[in-house]
C-alpha positions, 0 to 999 in steps of 0.5 A: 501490520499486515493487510492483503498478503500478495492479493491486493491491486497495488502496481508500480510502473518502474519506467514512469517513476521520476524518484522523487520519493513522495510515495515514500514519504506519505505511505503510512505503512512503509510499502515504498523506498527509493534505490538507485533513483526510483522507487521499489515496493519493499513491503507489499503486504503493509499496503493497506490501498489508502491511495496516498501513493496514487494521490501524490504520484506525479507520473502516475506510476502507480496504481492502487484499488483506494479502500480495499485494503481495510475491508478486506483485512476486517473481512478476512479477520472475522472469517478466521474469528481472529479476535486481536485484529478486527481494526485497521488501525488506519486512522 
């Protein structure tokens, strides 16, 4: 699923980042892998700006605008009138 497509507040700092790999593990949609000892965000447009990487980012290295993401994919799917995708699906 696609939620913000390049317009949303999620922001890695590579130089913080210690590669332990947590933003990876609990980001429900993908957005994050380690290479080569630090994280990278390999799928921007599946943030859905939970929070969960922020949250568990010891370094805090990253940084996320936490709830935008749902709201504006519903926003955006109303003003389309775009039918099929009127959730989240982040629950």
């Amino acid at each position: 699923m696609r939620y913000l497509l390049n317009g949303h507040s999620l922001n890695l700092i590579p130089e913080l980042c210690n590669g332990c790999g947590r933003c990876e593990e609990v980001c429900p949609h993908g957005v994050f892998a380690v290479v080569r000892r630090k994280a990278e965000i390999v799928n921007r447009d599946g943030c859905m700006e939970c929070g969960a990487c922020r949250m568990n980012c010891v370094t805090n290295a990253i940084s996320v605008a936490s709830g935008v993401g749902c709201a504006q994919l519903l926003v955006n799917s109303m003003w389309r009138r775009d039918s099929a995708r009127t959730a989240c699906e982040c629950g």
